[in-house]
DSSP file (Angstrom, degrees, kcal/mol; ACC not computed):
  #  RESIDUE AA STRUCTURE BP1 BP2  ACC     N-H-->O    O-->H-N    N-H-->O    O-->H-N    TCO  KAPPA ALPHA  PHI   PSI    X-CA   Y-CA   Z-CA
    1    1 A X              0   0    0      0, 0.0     2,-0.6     0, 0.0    43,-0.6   0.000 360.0 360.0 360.0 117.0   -3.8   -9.3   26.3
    2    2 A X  E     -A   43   0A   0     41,-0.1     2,-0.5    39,-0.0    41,-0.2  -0.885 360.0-177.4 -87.9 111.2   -5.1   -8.3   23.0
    3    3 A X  E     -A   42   0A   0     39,-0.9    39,-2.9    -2,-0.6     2,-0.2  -0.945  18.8-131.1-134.0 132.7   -6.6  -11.2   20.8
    4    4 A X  E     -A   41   0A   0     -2,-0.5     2,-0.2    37,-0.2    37,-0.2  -0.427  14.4-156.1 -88.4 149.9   -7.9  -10.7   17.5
    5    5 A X        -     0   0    0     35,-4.5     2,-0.4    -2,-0.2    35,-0.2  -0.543  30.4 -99.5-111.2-169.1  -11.0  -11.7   16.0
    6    6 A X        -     0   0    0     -2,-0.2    -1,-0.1     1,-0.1    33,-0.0  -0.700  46.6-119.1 -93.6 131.5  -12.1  -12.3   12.5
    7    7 A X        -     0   0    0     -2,-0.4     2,-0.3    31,-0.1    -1,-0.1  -0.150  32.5-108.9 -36.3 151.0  -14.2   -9.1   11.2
    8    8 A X        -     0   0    0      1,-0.1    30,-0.1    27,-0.1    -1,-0.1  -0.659  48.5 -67.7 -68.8 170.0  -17.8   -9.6   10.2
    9    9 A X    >>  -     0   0    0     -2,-0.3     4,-2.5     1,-0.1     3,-1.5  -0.207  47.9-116.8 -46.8 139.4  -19.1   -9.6    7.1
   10   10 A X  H 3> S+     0   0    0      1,-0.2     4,-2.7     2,-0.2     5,-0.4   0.911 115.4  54.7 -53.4 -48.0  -18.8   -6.1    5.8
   11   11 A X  H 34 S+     0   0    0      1,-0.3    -1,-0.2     2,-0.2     5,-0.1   0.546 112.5  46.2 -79.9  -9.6  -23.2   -5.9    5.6
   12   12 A X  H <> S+     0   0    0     -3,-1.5     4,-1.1     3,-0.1    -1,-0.3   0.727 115.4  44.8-117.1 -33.1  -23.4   -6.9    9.5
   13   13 A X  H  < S+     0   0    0     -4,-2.5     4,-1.1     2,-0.2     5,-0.4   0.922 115.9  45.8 -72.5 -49.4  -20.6   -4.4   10.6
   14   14 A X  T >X S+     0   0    0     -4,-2.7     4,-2.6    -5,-0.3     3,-1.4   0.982 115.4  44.7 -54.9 -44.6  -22.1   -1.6    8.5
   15   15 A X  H >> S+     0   0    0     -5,-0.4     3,-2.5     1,-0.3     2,-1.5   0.827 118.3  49.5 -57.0 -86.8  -25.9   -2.4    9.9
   16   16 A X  H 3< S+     0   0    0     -4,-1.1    -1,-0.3     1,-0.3    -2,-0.2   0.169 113.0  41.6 -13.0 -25.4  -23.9   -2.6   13.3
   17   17 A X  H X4 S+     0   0    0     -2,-1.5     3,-2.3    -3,-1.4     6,-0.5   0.577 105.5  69.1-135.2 -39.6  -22.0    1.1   12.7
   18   18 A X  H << S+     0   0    0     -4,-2.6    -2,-0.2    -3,-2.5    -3,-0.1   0.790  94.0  60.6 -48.6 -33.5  -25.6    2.6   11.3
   19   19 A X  T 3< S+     0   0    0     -4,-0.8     2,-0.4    -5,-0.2    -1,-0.3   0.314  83.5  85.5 -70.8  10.5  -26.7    2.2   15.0
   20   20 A X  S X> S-     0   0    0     -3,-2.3     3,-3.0     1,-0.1     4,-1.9  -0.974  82.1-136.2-137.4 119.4  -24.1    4.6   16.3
   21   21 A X  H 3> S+     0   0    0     -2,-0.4     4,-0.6     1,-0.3    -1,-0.1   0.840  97.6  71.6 -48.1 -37.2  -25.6    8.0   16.0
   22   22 A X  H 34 S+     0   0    0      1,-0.2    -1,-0.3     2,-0.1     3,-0.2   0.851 118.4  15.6 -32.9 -51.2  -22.1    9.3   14.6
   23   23 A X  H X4 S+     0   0    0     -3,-3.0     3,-2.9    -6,-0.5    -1,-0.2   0.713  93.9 111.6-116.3 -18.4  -22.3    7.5   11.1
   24   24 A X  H 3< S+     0   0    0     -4,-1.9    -1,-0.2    -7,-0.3    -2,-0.1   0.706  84.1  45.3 -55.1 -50.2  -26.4    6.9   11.6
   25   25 A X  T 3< S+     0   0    0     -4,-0.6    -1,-0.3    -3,-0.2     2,-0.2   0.678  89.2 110.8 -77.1 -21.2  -26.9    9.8    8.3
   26   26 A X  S <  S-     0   0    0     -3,-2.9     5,-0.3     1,-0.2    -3,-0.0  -0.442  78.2-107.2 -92.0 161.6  -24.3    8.3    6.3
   27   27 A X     >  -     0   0    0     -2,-0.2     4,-4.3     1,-0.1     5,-0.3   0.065  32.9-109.0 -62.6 164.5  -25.4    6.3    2.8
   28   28 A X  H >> S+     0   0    0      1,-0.2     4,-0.9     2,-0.2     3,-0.5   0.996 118.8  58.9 -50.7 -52.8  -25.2    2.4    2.8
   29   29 A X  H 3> S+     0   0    0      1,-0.3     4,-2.6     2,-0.2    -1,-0.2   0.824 106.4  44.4 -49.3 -46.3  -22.1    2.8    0.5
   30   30 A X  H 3> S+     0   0    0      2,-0.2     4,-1.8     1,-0.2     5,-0.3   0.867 113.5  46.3 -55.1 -42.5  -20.3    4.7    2.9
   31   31 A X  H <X S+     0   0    0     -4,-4.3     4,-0.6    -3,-0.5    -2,-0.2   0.590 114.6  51.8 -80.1   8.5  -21.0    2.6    6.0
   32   32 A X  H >X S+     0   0    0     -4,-0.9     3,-1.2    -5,-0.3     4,-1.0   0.680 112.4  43.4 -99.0 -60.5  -20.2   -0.4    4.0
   33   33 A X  H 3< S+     0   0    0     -4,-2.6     4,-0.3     1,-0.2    -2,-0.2   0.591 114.7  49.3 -35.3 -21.8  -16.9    1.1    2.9
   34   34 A X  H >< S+     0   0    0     -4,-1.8     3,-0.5     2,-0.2    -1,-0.2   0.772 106.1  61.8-104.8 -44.1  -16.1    2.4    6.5
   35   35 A X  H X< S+     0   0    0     -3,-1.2     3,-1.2    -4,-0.6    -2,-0.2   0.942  93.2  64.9 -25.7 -68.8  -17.0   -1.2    7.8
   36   36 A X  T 3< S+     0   0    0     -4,-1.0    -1,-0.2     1,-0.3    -2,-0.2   0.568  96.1  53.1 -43.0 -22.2  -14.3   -2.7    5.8
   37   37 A X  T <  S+     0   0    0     -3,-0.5     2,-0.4    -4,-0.3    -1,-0.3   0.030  83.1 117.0-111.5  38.1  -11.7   -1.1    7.6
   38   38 A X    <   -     0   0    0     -3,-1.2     2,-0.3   -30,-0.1   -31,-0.1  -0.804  46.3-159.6 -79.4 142.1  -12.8   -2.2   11.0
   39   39 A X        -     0   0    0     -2,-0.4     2,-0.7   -33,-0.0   -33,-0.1  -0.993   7.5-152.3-104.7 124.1  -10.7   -4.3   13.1
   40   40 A X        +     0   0    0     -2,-0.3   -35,-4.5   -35,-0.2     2,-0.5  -0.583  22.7 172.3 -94.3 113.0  -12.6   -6.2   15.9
   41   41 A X  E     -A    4   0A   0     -2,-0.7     2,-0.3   -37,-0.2   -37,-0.2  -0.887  23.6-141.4-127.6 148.5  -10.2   -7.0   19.0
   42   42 A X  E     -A    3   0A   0    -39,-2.9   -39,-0.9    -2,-0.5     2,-0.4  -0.582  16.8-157.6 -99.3 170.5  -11.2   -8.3   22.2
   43   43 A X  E     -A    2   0A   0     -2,-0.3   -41,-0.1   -41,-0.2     3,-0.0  -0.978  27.3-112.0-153.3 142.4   -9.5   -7.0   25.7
   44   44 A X        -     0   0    0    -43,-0.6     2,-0.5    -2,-0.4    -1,-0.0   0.104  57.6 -98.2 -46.1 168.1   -9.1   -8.5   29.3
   45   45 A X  S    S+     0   0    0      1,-0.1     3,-0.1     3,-0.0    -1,-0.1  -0.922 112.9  32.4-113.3 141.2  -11.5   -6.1   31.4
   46   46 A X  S    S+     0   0    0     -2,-0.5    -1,-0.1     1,-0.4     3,-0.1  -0.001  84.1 140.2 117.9 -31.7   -9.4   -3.2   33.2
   47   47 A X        -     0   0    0      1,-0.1     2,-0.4   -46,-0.1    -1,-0.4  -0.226  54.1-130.9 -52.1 117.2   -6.9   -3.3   30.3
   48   48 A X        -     0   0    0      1,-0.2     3,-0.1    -3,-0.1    -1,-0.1  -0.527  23.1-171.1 -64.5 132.0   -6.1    0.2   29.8
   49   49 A X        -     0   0    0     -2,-0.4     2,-0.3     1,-0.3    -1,-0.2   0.808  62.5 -19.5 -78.1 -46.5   -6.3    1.3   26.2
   50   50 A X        -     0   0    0      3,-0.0    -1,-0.3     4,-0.0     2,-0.3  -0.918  61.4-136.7-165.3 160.1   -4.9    4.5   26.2
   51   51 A X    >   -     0   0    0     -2,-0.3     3,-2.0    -3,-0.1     2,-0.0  -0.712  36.5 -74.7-112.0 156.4   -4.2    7.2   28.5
   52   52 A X  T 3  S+     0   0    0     -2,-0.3     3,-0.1     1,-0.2    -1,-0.1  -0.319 122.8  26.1 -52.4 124.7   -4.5   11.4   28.9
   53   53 A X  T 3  S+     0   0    0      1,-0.3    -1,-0.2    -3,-0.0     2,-0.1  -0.173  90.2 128.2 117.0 -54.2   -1.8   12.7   26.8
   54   54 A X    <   -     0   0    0     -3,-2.0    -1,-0.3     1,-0.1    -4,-0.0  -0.154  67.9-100.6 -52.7 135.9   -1.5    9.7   24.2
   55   55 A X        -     0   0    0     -2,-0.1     2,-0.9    -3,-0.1    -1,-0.1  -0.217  30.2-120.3 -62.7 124.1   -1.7   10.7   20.4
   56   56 A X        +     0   0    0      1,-0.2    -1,-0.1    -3,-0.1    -2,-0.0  -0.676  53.6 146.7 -74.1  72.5   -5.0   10.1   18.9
   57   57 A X        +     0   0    0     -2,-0.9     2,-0.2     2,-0.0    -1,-0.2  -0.154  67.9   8.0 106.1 -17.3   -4.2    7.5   15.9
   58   58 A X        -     0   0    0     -3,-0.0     2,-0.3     2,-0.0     0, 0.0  -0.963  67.9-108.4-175.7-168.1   -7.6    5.7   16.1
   59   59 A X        -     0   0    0     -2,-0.2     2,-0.3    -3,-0.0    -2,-0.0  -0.745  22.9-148.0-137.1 157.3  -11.4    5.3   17.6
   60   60 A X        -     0   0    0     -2,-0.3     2,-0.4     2,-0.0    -2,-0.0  -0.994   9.6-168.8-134.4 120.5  -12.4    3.0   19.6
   61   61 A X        -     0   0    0     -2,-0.3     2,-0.4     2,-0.0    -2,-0.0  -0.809  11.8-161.4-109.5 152.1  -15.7    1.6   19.8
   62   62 A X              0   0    0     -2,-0.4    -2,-0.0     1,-0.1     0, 0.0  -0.989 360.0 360.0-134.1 150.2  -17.0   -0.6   22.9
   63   63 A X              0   0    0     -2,-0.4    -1,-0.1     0, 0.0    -2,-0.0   0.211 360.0 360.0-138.5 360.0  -19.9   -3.2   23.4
């Protein structure tokens, strides 16, 4: 079951994406632009996401 949430505010996903060493160098403007195109989805726990082999088409973040 995939159910979608409502984003955050672009300024609380960008702080939130500045803590992940990956983007951690890049300016505010960029992590706010790269915020805005998050989508935040929740998952069941077990739910596979993707398997060895599947075509890489997006990132995945987890909390």
């Amino acid at each position: 079951m995939t159910t979608a949430k409502p984003s955050p505010p672009s300024s609380r996903a960008a702080a939130l994406l500045a803590r992940v060493s990956l983007f951690a160098d890049l300016p505010p403007e960029e992590l706010s632009r790269l915020a805005a195109s998050l989508r935040l989805l929740a998952y069941r726990a077990e739910t596979l996401l993707f398997a060895e082999g599947d075509a890489g088409d997006r990132m995945y973040g987890t909390k």
